[in-house]
C-alpha positions as CSV (number, residue, x, y, z in Angstrom):
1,X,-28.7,-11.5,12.2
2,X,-32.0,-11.0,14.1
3,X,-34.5,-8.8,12.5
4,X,-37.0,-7.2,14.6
5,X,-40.9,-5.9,13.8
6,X,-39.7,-2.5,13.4
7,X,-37.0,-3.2,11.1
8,X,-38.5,-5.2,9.1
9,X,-42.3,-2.7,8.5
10,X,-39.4,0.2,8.3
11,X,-37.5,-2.1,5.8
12,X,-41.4,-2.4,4.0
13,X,-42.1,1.0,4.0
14,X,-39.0,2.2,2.3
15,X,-39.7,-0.7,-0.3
16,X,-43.4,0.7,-0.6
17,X,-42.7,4.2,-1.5
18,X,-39.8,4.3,-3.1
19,X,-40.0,4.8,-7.2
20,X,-39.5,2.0,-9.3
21,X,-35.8,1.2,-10.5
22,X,-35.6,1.8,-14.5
23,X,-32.1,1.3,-16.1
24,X,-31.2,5.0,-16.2
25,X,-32.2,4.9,-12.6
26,X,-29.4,4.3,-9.5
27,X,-30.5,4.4,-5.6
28,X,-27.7,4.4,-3.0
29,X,-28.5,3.5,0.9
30,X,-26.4,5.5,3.0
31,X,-26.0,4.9,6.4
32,X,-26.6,8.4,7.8
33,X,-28.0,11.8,6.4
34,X,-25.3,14.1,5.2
35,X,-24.7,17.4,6.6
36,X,-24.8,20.6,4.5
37,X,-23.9,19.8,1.2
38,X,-21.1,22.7,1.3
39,X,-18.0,21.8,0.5
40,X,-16.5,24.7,2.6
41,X,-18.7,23.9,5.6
42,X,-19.1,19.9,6.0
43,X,-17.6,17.5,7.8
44,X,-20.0,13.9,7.2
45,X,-17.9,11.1,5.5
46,X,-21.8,10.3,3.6
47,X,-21.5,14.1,2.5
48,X,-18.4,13.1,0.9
49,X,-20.4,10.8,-1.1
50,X,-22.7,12.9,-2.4
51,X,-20.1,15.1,-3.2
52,X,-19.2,12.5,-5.9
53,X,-21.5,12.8,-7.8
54,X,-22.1,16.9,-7.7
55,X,-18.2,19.0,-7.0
56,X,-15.3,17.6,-9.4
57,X,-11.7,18.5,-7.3
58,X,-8.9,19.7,-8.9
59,X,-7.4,16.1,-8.0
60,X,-8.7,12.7,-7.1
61,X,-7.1,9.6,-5.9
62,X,-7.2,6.2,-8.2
63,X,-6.9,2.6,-6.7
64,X,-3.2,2.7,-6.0
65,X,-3.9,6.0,-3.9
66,X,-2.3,7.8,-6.3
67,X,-2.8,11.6,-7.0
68,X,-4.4,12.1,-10.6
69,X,-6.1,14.9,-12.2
70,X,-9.6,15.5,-12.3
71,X,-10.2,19.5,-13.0
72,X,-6.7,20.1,-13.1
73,X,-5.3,18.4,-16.2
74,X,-1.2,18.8,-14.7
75,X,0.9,20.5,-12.4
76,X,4.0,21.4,-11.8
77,X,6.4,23.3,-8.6
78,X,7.7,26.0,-10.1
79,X,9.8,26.2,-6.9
80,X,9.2,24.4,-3.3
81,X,6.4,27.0,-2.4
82,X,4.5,28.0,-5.7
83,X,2.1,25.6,-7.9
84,X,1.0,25.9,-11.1
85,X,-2.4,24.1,-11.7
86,X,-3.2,23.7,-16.0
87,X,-7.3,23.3,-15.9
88,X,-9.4,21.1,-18.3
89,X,-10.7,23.1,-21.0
90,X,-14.3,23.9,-21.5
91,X,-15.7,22.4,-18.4
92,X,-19.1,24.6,-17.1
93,X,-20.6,24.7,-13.7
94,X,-24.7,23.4,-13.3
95,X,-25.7,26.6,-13.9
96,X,-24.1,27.2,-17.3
97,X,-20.8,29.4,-15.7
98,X,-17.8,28.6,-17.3
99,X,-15.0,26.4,-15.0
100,X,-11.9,28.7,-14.9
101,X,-8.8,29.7,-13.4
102,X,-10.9,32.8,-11.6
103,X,-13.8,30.1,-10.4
104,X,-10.7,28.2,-8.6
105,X,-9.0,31.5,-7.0
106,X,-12.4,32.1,-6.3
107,X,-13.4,29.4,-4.3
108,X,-10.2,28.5,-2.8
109,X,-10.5,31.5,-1.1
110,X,-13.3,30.8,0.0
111,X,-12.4,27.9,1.8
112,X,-9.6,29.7,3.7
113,X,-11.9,33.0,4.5
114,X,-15.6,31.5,4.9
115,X,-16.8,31.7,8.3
116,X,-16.8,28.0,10.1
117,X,-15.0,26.5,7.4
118,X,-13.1,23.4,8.0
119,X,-11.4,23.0,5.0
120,X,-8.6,26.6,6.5
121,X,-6.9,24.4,8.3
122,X,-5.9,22.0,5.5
123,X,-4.8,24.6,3.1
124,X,-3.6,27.0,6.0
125,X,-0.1,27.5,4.1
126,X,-2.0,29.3,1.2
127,X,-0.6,32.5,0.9
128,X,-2.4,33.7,-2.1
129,X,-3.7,32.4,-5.1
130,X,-3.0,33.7,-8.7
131,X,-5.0,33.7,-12.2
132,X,-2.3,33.6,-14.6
133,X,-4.9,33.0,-17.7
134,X,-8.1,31.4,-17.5
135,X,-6.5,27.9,-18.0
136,X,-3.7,28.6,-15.5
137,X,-3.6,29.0,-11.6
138,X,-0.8,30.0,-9.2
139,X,-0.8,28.9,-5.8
140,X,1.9,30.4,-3.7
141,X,2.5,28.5,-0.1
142,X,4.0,30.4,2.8
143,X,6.5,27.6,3.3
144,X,7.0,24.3,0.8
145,X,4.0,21.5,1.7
146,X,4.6,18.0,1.8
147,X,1.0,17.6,2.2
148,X,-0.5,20.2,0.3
149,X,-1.1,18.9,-3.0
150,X,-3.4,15.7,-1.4
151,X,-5.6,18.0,0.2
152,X,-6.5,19.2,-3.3
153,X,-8.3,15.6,-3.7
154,X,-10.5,16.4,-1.6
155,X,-13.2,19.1,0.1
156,X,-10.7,21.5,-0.4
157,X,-10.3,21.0,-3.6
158,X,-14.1,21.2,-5.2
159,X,-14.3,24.0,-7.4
160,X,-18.2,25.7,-6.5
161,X,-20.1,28.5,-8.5
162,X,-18.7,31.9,-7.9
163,X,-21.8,33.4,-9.4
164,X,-24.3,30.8,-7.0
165,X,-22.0,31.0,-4.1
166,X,-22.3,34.9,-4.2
167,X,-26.2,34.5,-4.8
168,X,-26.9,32.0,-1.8
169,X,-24.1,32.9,0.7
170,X,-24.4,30.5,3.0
171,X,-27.1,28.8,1.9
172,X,-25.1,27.6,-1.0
173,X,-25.4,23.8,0.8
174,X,-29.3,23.9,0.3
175,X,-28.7,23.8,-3.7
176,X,-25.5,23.4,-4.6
177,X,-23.9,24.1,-7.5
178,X,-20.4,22.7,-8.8
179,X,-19.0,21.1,-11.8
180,X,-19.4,17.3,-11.5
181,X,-21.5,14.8,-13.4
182,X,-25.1,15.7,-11.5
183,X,-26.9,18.3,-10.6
184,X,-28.6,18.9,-7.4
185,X,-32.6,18.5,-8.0
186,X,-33.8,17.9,-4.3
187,X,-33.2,17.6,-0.7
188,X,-35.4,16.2,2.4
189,X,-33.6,15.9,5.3
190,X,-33.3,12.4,6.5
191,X,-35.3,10.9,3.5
192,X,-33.4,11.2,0.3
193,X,-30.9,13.8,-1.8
194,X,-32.0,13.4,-5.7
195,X,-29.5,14.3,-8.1
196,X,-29.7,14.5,-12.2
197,X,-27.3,13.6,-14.8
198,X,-25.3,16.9,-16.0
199,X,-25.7,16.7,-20.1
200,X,-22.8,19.4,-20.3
201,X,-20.3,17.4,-17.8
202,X,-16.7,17.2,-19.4
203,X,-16.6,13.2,-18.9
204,X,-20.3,12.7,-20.1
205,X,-19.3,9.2,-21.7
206,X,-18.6,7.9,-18.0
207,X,-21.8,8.4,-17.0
208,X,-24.5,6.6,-17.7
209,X,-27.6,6.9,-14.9
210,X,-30.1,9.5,-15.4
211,X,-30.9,10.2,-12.0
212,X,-29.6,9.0,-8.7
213,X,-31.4,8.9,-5.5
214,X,-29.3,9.1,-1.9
215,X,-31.4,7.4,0.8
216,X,-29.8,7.9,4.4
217,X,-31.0,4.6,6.6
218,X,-29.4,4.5,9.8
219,X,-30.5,0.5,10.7
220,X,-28.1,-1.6,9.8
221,X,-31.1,-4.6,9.0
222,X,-33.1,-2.0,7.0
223,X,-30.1,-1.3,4.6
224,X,-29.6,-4.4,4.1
225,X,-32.7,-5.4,3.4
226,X,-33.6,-2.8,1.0
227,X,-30.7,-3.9,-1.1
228,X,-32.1,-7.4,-1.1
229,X,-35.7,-6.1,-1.9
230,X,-34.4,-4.4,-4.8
231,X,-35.1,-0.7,-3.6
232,X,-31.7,0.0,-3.5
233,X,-29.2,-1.1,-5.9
234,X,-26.0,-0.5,-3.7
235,X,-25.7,0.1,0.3
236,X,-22.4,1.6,1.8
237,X,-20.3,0.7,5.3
238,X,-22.3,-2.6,6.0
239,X,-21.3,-4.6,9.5
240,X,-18.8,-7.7,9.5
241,X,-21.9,-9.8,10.5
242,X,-23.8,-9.0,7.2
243,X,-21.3,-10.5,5.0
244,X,-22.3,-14.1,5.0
245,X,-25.9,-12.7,4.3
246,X,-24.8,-10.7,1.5
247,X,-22.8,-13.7,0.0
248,X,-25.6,-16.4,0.5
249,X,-27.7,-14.2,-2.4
250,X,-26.8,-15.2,-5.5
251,X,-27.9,-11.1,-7.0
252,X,-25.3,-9.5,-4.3
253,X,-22.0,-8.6,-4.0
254,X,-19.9,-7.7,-1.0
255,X,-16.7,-6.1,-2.0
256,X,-14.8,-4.4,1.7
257,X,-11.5,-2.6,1.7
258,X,-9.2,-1.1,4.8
259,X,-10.2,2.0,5.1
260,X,-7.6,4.9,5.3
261,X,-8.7,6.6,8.6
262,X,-10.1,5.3,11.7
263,X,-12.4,4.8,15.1
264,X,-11.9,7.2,18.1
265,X,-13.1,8.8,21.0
266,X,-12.8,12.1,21.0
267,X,-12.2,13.9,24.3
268,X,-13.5,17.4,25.2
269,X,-10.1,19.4,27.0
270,X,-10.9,23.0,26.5
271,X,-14.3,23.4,24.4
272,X,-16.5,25.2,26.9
273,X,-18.2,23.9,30.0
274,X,-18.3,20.6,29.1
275,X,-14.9,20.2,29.2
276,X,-14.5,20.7,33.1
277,X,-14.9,17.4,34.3
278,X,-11.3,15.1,35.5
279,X,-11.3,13.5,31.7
280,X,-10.8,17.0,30.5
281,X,-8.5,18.3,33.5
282,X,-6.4,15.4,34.2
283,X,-4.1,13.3,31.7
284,X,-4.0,10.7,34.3
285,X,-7.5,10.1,34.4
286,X,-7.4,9.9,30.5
287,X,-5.2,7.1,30.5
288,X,-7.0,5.4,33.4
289,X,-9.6,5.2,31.1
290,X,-7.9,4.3,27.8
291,X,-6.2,1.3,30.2
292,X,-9.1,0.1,30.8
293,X,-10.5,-0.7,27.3
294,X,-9.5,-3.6,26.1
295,X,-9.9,-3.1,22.1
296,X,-9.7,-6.7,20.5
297,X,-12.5,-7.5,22.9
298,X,-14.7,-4.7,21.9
299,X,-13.8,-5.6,18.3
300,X,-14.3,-9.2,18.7
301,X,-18.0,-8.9,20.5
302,X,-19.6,-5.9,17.9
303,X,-17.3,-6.7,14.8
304,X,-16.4,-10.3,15.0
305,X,-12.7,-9.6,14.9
306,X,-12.5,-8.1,11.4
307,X,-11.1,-4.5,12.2
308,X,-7.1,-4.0,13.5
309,X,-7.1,-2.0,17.1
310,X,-4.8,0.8,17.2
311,X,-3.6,3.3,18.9
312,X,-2.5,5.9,16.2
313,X,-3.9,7.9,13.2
314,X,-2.6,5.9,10.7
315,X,-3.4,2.4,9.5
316,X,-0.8,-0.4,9.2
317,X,-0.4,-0.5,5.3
318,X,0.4,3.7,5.7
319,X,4.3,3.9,5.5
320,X,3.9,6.7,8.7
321,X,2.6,3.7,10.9
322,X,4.2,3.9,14.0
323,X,5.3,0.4,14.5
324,X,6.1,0.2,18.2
325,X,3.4,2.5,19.2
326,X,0.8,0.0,19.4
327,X,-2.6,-0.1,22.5
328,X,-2.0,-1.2,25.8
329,X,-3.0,-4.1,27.7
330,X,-5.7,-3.6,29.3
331,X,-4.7,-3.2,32.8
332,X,-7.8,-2.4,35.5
333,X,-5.6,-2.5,38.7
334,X,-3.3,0.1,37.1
335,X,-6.2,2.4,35.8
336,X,-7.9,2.5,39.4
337,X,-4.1,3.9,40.6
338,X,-4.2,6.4,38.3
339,X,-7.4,7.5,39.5
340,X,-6.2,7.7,43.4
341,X,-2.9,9.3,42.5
342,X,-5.4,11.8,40.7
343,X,-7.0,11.8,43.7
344,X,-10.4,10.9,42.2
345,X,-13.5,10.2,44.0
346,X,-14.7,6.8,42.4
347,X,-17.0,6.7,39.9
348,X,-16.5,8.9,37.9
349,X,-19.7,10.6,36.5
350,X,-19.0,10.8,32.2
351,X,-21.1,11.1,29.3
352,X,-20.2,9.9,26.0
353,X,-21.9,10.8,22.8
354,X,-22.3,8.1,20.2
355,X,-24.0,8.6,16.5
356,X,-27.6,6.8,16.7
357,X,-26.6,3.5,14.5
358,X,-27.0,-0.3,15.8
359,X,-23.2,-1.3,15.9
360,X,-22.0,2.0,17.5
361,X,-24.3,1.7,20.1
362,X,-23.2,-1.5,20.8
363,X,-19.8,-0.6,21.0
364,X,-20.8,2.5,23.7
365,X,-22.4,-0.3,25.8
366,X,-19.2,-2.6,26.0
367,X,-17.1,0.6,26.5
368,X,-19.1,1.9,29.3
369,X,-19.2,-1.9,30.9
370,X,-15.7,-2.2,30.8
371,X,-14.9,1.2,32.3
372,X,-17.0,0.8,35.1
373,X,-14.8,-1.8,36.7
374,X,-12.1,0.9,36.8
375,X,-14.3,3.7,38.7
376,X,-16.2,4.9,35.4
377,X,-19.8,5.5,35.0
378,X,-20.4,6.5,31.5
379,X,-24.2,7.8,30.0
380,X,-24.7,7.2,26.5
381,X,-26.5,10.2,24.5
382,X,-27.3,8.5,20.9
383,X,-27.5,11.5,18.7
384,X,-28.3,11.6,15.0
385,X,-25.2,11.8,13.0
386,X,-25.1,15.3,12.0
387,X,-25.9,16.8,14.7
388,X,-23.8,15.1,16.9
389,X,-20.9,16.8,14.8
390,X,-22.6,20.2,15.3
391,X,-22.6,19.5,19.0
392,X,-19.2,18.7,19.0
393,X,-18.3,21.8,17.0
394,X,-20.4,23.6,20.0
395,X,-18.2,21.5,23.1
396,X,-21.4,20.3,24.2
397,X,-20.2,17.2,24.8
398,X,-17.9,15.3,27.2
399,X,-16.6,12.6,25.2
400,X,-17.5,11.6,21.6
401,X,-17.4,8.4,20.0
402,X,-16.8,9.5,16.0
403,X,-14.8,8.2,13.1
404,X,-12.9,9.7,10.4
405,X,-12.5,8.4,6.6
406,X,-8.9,9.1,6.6
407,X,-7.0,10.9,4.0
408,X,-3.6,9.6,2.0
409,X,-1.1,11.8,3.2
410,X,-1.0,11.6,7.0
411,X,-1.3,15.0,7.5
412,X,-5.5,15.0,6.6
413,X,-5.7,12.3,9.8
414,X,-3.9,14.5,12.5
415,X,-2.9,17.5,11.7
416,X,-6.4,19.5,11.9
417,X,-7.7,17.3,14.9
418,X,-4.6,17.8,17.0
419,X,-3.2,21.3,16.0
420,X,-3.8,24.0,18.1
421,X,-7.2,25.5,16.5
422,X,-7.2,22.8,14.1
423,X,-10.7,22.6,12.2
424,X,-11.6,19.7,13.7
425,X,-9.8,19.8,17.0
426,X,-13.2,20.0,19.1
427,X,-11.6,19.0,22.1
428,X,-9.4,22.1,21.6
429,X,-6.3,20.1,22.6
430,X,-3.6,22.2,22.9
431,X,0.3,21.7,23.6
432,X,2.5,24.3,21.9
433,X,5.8,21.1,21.5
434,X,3.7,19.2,19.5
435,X,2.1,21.7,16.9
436,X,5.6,23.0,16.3
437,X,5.9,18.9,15.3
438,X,3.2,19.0,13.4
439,X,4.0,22.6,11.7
440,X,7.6,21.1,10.7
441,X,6.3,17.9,9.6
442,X,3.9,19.8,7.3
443,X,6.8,20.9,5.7
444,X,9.1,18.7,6.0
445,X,10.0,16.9,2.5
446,X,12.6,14.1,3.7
447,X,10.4,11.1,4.0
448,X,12.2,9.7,7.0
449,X,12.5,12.6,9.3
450,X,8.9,13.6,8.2
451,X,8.2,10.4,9.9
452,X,10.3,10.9,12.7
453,X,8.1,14.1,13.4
454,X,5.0,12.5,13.5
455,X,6.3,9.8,15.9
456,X,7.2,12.0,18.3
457,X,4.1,14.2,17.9
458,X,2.1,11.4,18.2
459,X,4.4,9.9,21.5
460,X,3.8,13.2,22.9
461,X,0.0,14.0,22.1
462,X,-1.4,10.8,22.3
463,X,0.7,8.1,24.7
464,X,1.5,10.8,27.1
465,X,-1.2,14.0,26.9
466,X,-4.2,11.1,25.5
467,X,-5.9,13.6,23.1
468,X,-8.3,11.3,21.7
469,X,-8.3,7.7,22.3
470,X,-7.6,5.5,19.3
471,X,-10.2,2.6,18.4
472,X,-9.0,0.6,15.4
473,X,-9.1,1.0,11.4
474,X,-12.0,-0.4,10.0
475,X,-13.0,-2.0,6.4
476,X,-15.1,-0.4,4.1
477,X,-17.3,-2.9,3.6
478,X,-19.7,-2.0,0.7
479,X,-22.7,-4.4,-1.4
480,X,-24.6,-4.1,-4.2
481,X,-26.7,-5.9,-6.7
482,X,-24.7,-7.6,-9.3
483,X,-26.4,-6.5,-12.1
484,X,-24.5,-3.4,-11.0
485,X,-20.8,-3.1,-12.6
486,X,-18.3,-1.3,-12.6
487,X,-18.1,0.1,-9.2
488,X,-14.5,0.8,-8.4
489,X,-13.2,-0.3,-4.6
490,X,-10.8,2.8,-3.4
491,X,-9.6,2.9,0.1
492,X,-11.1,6.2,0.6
493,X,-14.5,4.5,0.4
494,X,-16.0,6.8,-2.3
495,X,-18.7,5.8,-4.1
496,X,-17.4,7.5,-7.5
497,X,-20.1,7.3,-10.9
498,X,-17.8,7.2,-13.5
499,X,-18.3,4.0,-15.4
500,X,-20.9,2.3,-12.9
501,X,-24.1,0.8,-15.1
502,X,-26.5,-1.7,-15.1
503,X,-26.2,-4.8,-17.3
């Protein structure tokens, strides 16, 4: 790995002013700055991360991807549409507020009625939520959910503050308040988040740092060699390439995992101005372009082979893998007839937004060389992170190199980006055959022709309309010191503090 000046006196400056570890003490490299720090209103996977530490769920997900209780302490379907949620007793909020069945009714509803929220589209068959004591909730669905109750382990399922929520509004995200281990001490944007340990927190035995610092660092080099300085104790979503680094130190540990979700480019169809442009207008100029990627090639240059190409939602090891829907061949002579039966004029002007990090610009670079021998001539606009998201949200973009964490149930990877009005459909992709797919397979709860459904939504919206193009599934590939224990390796790639320490 070549390190240049910059990295390394940015790599030095970190180490100089960052605080001296102490036992009680944890710091985390992440490899972008969150957005807000609302669970209602984010979107970052590194927000996720923070989240960890600060907003409890009702429900998390243990190494086996298994649904288990966190707030909630049961459950049970008193028929196919209504939930009954039993909540842990005496749990409190940061700001001394008592955890209850009114605090959940509370906030769900905020998720599903908060302006910009992209968490109404995953619980979107909510049709009201009940307080039947303050130990007890009722959730009744419009329809039965096959996917409902996994959405719960997640955004959608952190339980905030009804008394700080209704006292910030939407400024909730610049102090936070929810019921997990930490509480929220301080924020500067692309230099740290500083949370402190939560005395009153219901698993209090679990925890065992004081205070944990989040330190967003982009460079790939500089994370990495913060964590061998020793000003950071763990670093999150390293590259294939640093592995052999990380496992020639004798202090380090590199642990990596598949992920649940995936890479993608997203593709602008109907989000504003942006969109009118023969990517948005044309399917056929969509799959010129998708035919000429090659993605083992792209994968074998920037990631040394490690991640699977695909051309679906859903990794391999997910029982709704489509097995026969797998990426083309990459096929140049057939992407430039595309283009003339489109009756293009060759090249194609394009511009592709990619976050501002070392290996996704490198992948922007192959992709725009290898298009370019079909008729394409893509710009890259590097963009921080967040705010690449917030210009996507906007449509001011054309196409949008992005990734998503992935979620258990295969729902939380397509049904929000592809749905008509989805959350997260910034493209605003729209085809009325497949969201009625998607609607039935929502609540469908025979496995097999669940799966059925998603095949042919995905046949439809993906190898025939191309709403996004599909990259491959990544790993996970996390390091830390090894006088760090007891982090625990979950496909999600959550970086949860229950029973980490120092020895």
């Amino acid at each position: 790995m070549k390190t240049t000046i910059r990295t390394m006196l940015a790599a030095l400056t970190l180490l100089a002013g960052a605080a001296s570890a102490s036992a009680q003490n944890l710091r985390i490299g992440l490899r972008e700055d969150p957005d807000i720090l609302d669970p209602t209103l984010s979107r970052t996977y590194v927000g996720r991360i923070v989240y960890m530490a600060l907003c409890d769920k009702l429900f998390d997900i243990n190494e086996r991807l298994e649904i288990v209780p966190q707030l909630a302490t049961a459950h049970r379907w008193e028929n196919p549409t209504t939930l009954i949620i039993t909540l842990r007793e005496g749990v409190r909020f940061h700001d001394g507020e008592a955890m209850d069945a009114e605090a959940v009714r509370y906030s769900i509803n905020r998720h599903l009625t908060m302006q910009g929220s992209f968490r109404r589209s995953e619980i979107s068959e909510i049709d009201r939520v009940e307080v039947v004591d303050p130990r007890t909730v009722r959730i009744v669905l419009k329809t039965p959910s096959a996917s409902f109750l996994a959405a719960l382990t997640d955004r959608a399922g952190m339980i905030v503050s009804p008394k700080a929520a209704e006292a910030l509004g939407r400024n909730f995200g610049t102090r936070p308040v929810c019921a997990g281990p930490f509480r929220f001490v301080e924020r500067v944007a692309q230099e740290r988040i500083v949370v402190e340990r939560f005395r009153e927190y219901w698993d209090a035995a679990n925890i065992h740092f004081d205070r944990v610092t989040y330190l967003p660092i982009p460079d790939n080099t500089v994370r990495l060699a913060n964590l061998q300085s020793g000003a950071v104790e763990f670093v999150e979503r390293m590259e294939p390439d640093d592995i052999r680094t990380i496992q020639r130190a004798r202090n380090l540990r590199a642990v990596n995992v598949d992920e649940l979700g995936y890479q993608s480019i997203t593709i602008n169809h109907n989000n504003g101005e942006r969109a009118n442009n023969p990517m948005g207008r044309d399917a056929r100029v969509r799959q010129a372009f998708e035919l000429a990627l090659d993605r083992a090639a792209i994968n074998q240059v920037v990631y040394e082979g490690m991640y699977t190409p695909t051309r679906q939602p859903w990794p391999p090891a997910n029982p709704f893998h489509v097995r026969d829907f797998t990426p083309p061949a990459r096929n140049v002579d057939r992407a430039r007839a595309l283009l003339r039966e489109a009756g293009i004029t060759t090249p194609i002007q394009i511009e592709m937004t990619v976050p501002n990090n070392p290996d996704l610009r490198q992948v922007g670079e192959v992709i725009q060389s290898m298009v370019a021998e079909a008729g394409f001539q893509v710009t890259l606009r590097a963009m921080e992170f967040a705010s690449s998201l917030q210009a996507a949200t906007r449509g001011e973009y054309q196409l949008y190199l992005v990734g998503w964490s992935g979620r258990t149930d295969p729902d939380g990877n397509f049904y929000t980006f592809t749905r008509t009005g989805g959350g997260q459909n910034d493209g605003r992709y729209s085809n009325p055959d497949v969201d009625a797919l998607l609607e039935a397979a929502r609540t469908e709860l025979d496995i097999e022709k669940r799966r059925d459904l998603y095949a042919r939504a995905l046949r439809q919206s993906i190898g025939t309309d191309v709403a996004r193009i599909y990259l491959w599934h990544r790993k996970n590939i996390m390091a830390h010191q090894t006088r760090l224990v007891g982090y625990r390796p979950i496909a999600d790639g959550m970086i949860r503090l229950q029973g980490m320490r120092f020895q």
